[in-house]
C-alpha positions as CSV (number, residue, x, y, z in Angstrom):
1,X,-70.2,28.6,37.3
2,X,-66.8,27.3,36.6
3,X,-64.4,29.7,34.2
4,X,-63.4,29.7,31.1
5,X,-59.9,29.1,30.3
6,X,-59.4,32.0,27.9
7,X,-56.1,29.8,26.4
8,X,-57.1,27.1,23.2
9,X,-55.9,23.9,24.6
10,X,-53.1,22.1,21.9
11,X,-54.5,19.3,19.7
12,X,-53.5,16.1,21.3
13,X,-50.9,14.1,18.7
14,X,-51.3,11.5,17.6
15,X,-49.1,9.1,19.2
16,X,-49.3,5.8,16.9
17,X,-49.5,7.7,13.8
18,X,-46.4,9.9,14.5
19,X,-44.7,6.8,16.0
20,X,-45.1,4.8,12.3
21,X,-43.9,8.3,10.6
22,X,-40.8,8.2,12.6
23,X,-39.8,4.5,12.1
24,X,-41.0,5.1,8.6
25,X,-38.3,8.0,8.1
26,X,-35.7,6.0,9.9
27,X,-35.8,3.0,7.6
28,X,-36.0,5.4,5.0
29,X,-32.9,6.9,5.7
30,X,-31.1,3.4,7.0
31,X,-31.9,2.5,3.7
32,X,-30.7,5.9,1.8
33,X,-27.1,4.9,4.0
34,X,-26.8,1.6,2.6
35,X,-27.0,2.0,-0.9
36,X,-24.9,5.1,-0.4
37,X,-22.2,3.0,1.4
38,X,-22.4,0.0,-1.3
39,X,-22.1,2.4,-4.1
40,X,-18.7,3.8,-2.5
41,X,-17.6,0.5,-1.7
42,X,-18.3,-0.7,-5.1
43,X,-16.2,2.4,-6.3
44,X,-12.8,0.5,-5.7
45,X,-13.2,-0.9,-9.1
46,X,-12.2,1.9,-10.0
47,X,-8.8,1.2,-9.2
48,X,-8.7,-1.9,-11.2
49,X,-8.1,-0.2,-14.6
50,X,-5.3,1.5,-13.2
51,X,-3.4,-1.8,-11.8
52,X,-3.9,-3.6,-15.6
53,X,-2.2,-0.6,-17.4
54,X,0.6,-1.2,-14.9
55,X,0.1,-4.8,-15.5
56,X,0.7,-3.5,-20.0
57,X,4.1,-1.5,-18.1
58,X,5.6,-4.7,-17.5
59,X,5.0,-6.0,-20.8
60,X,6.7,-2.5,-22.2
61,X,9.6,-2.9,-19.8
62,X,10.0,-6.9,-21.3
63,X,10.4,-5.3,-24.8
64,X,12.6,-3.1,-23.6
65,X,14.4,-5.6,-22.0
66,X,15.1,-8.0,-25.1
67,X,16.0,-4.9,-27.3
68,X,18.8,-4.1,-24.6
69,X,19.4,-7.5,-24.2
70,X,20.2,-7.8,-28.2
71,X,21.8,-4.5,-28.1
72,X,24.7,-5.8,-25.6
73,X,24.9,-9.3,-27.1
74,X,25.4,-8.0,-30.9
75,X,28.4,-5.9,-29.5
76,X,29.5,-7.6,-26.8
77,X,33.0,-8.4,-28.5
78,X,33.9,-5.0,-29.8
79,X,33.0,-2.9,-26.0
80,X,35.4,-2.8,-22.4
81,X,34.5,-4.6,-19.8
82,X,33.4,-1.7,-17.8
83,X,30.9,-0.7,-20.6
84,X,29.3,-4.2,-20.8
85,X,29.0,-4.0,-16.9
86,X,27.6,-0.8,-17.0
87,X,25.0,-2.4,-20.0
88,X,24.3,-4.7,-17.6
89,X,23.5,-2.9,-15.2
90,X,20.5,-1.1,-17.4
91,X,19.1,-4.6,-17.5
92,X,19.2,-4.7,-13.9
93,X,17.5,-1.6,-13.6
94,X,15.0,-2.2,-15.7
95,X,14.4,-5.6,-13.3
96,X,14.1,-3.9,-10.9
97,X,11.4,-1.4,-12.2
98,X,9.5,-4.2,-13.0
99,X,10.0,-6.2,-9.8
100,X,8.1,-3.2,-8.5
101,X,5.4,-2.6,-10.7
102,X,4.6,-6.1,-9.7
103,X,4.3,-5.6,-6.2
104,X,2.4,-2.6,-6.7
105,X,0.0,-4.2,-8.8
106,X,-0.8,-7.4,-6.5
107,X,-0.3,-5.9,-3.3
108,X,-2.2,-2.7,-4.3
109,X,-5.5,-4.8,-5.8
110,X,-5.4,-7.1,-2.9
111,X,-5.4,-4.0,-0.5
112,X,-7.6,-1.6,-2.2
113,X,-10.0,-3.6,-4.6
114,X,-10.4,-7.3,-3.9
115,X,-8.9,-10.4,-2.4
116,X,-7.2,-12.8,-5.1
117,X,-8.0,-16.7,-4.3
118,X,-4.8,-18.4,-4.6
119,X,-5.8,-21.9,-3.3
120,X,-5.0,-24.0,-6.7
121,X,-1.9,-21.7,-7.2
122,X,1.1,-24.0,-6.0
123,X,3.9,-21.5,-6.3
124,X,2.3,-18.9,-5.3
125,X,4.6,-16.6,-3.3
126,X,4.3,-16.2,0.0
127,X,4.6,-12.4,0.3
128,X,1.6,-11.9,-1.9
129,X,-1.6,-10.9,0.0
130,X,0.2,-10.6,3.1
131,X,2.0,-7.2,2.6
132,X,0.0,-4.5,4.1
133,X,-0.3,-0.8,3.1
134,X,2.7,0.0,5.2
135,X,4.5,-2.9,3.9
136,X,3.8,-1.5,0.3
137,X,4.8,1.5,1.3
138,X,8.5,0.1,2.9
139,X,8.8,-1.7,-0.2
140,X,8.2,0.6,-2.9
141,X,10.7,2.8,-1.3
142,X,13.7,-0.1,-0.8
143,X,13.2,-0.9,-4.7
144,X,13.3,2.9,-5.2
145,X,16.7,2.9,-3.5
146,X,17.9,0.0,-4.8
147,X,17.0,1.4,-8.6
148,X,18.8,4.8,-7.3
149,X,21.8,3.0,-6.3
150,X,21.6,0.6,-9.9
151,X,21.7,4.9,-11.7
152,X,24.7,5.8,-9.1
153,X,26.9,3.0,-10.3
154,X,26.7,3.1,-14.4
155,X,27.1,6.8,-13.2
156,X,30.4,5.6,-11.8
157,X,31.7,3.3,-14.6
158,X,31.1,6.2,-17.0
159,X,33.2,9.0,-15.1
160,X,34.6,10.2,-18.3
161,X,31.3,11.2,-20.1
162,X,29.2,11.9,-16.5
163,X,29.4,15.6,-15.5
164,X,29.9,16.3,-11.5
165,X,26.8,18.2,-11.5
166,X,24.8,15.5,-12.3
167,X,26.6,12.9,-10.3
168,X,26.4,15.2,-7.4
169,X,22.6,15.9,-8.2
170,X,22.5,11.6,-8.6
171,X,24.2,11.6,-5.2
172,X,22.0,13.9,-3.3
173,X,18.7,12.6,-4.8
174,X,19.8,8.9,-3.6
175,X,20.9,9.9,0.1
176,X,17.0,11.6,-0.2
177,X,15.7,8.4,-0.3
178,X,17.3,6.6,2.0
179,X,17.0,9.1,4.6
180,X,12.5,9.3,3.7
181,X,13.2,5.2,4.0
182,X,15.0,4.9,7.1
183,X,11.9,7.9,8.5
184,X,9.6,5.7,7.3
185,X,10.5,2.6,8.6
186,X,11.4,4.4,12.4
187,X,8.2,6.3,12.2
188,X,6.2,3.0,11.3
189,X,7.8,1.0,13.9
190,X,7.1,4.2,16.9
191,X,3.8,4.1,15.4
192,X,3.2,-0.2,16.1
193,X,4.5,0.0,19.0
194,X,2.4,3.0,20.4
195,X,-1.1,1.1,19.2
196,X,0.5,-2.3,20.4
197,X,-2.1,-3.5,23.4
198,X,-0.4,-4.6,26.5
199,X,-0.7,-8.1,28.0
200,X,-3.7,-8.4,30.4
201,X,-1.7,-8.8,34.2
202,X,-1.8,-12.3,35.4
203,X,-2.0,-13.2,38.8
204,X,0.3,-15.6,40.4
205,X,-0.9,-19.0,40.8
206,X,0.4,-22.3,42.1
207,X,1.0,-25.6,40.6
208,X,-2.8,-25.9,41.1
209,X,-4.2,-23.2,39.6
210,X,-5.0,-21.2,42.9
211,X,-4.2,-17.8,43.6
212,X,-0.5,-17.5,45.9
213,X,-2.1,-15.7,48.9
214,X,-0.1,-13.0,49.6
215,X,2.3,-13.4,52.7
């Protein structure tokens, strides 16, 4: 008489059931991925609020502008020369601040939330849509320096009413951003040139296409 294993043998599983289960729970969760990844892609939107209110800043700065602007042409005849340049020089700045809100707003939207189509635009500039995120970043500072260096210089035509404390203060703070600019724009470049792919090597070839055996 044969034994008897005293061990219960293990159900056998069932392979094309728990197969279907499987694939089941893998579309299931390909599908939970999806969705997830649309939904944070569709979140850039978000952003888009943010670039119109800077889009309303520019139309803030253009009041400002034309208030200044009437301001220096009302007394334009009764001020020095040095005061009217210095006036002017306000308006610059505030050219300048909204130079860069504008290259905040197009180049940010067309980095971070959507592409703008600019095909029946004629004078469309050609820096728009191809400044990247380092680009943005290069120029917001530059237009930071240059609005710095606009603040140094009525600082300078007004000596007699500008303390040393706060031209030194004006000083220090502009030197600050050149320095982050010049950091900036070194560690970009180390940066490119350490992802930069080299050049596949070529062999030598003739005038017909063969390779030059090797003497």
């Amino acid at each position: 008489m044969r034994p008897i294993d005293p061990t219960p043998s293990a159900p056998k599983a069932n392979g094309p059931r728990a197969n279907r289960f499987a694939s089941s729970l893998g579309r299931g969760a390909r599908a939970l991925e999806i969705a997830l990844e649309a939904m944070l892609f569709s979140s850039r939107w978000l952003l888009a609020p943010f670039f119109f209110g800077l889009a309303i800043s520019i139309l803030l700065l253009l009041v400002k502008f034309l208030q200044e602007l009437a301001h220096i042409a009302g007394g334009m005849f009764s001020v020095s020369g040095s005061q009217l340049v210095a006036d002017v020089l306000g308006l610059v700045d505030l050219t300048l601040t909204a130079s860069l809100l504008i290259i905040v707003v197009f180049s940010g939207y067309e980095n971070f939330v959507s592409r703008i189509d600019h095909t029946h635009h004629r004078d469309w500039p050609e820096w728009m849509g191809s400044i990247d995120f380092t680009g943005l970043k290069l120029k917001l500072l530059s237009s930071i320096v240059a609005i710095s260096a606009v603040q140094i210089l009525r600082l300078f035509l007004a000596l007699g009413t500008t303390s040393d404390r706060e031209l030194r203060w004006s000083i220090i703070i502009h030197v600050v951003f050149v320095v982050s600019s010049v950091l900036l724009a070194l560690s970009d470049r180390i940066t490119g040139g350490l992802n930069a792919v080299p050049a596949p090597a070529t062999k030598n070839t003739d005038g017909a296409g063969e390779p030059t055996p090797k003497a």
